[in-house]
N, C-alpha and C positions, 0 to 999 in steps of 0.2 A: 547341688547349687551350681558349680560346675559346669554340670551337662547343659542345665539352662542356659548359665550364660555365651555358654560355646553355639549353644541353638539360637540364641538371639541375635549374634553375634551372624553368624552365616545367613539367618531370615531379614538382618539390616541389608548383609552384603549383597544379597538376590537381590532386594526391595534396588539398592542403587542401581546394578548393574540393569535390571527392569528398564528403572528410568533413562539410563541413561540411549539403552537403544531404542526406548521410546522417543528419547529426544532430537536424535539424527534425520537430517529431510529428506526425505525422498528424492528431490529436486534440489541442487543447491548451484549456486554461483561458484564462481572459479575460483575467488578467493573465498575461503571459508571461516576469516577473521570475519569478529564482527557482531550482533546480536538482532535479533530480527524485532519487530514493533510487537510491544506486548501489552500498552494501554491502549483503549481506544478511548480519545477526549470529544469527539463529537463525529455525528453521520448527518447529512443531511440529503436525501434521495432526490434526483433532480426527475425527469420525465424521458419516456422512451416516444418514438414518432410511427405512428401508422401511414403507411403511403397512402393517398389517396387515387395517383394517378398513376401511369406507367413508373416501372422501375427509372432513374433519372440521375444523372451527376447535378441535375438541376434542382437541390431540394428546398426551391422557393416554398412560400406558402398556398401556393397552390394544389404543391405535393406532399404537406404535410399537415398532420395534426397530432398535439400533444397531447400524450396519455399520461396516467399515473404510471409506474414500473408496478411491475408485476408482483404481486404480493411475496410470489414463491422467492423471488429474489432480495428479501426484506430480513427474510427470517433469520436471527441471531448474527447479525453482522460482526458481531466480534471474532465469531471462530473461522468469518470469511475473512478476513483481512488480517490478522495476529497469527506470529507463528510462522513458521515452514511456509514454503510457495504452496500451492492447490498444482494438482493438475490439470483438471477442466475447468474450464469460462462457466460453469452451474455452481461447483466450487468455493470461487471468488466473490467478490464484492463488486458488484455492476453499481455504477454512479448514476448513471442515468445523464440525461444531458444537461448539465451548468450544475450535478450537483457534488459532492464534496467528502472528504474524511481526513479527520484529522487522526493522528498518531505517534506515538513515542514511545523509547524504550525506558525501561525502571528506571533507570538512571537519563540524565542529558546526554544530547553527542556536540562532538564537536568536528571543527574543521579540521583536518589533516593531511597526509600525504596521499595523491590519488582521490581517486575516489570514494567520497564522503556518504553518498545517500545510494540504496540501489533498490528501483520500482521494479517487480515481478509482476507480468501479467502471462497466464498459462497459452501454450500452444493453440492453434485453434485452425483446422483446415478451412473455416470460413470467416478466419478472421480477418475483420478492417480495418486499414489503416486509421488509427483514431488518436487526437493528440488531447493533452493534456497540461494542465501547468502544477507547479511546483511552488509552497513559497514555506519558509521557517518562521519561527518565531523565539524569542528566548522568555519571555513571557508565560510564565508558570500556570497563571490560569487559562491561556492559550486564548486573549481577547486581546490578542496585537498590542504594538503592531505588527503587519504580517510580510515580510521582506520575500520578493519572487529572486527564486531562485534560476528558475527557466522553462520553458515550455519544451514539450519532446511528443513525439511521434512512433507509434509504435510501428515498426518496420518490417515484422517476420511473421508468419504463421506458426516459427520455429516460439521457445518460449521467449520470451520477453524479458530481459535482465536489461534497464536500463539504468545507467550509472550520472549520479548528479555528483557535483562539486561545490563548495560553499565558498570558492577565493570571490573575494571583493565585498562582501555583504559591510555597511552602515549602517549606524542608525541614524538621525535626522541631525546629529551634530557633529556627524564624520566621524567619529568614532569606530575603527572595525569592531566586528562581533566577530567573535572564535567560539561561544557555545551558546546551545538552543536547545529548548525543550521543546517543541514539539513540528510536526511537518504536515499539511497540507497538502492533498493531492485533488485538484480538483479538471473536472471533466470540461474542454475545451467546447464543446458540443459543436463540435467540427462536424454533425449530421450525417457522416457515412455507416449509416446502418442497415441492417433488414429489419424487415415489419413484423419478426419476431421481439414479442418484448424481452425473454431472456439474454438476448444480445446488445442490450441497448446502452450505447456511451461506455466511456473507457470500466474496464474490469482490473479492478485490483486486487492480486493474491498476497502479496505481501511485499514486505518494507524492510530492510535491512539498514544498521547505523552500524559503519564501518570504523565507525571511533567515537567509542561512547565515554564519559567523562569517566575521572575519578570518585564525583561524587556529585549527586546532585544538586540542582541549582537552590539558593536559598530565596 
């Protein structure tokens, strides 16, 4: 009885230590407080733009037409956006242009010292500059309202660690807000893309809440 328990005992202690190097990212932020988005509360796929006329900083409608996004970029959306950063833009979660994901960790986060939210989008030798906005909400079934937090720009080919703050947010009777369940990242469709649809609108790897509550919201 003994032996057993000493073997069950050591086949617990693997099983942890398993997970817990499973649980380490590959890629991570600087600060490594913090817990990364592990629900997904809603997707909605916006459209990718085929050129139609020469390549162009001018992408009127003359030089454009909107397509569905690519099927292959659809598939299980949870395990592209949840979790550790992605390393490649096939990876990730492409929005597609004006469209959307919402997300949250177990628990609520809140406002705090520094920097409070931080968007990962992976490296990419052809990547473009593409912006995006921000908005929270503390709204548990996540049907607003939805307070913008800020729009942002991704800046590097390097990876993409971009850090949001929540000072100043109200609700419509001045009241500050200090916690929110859940975060909105949606695609600015700022149009700088190629006329491949895999690359189309901002690519989200994941979402980091650098101050997540005590306990959830009721």
């Amino acid at each position: 009885m003994r032996s057993f328990i000493v073997l069950f005992l050591f086949f617990a202690l693997s099983l942890n230590v398993t997970h817990t190097a499973q649980a380490a990212c590959q890629i991570e932020y600087s600060d490594k407080n913090g817990v990364y988005a592990s629900l997904l509360h809603d997707f909605v796929a916006g459209y990718w733009v085929k050129l139609k006329g020469p390549l162009s900083m001018d992408f009127g409608k003359r030089y454009r037409e909107p397509k569905s996004l690519h099927m292959s970029r659809l598939v299980n959306p949870s395990r592209r956006v949840l979790g550790c950063p992605k390393s490649t833009l096939e990876g990730s979660l492409t929005l597609g242009h004006e469209g959307y994901v919402v997300v949250g960790p177990h628990k609520c986060f809140r406002n705090g010292k520094g920097p409070d939210i931080i968007v990962h989008e992976p490296r990419s030798d052809i990547n473009w500059n593409e912006t995006f906005n921000v908005y929270v909400t503390d709204d548990e079934k996540g049907k607003g309202p939805w307070y913008k937090v800020a729009s942002r720009k991704t800046v590097s080919k390097d990876d993409n660690f971009l850090a949001l703050e929540l000072d100043g947010i109200v609700n419509p009777r001045g009241v500050p807000i200090e916690e929110f369940r859940w975060v909105k990242i949606e695609d600015a469709n700022s149009k700088l893309v190629l006329s491949n649809p895999r690359f189309s609108g901002f690519d989200v790897s994941a979402v980091k809440f650098m101050h997540e509550c005590a306990v959830p919201l009721s």
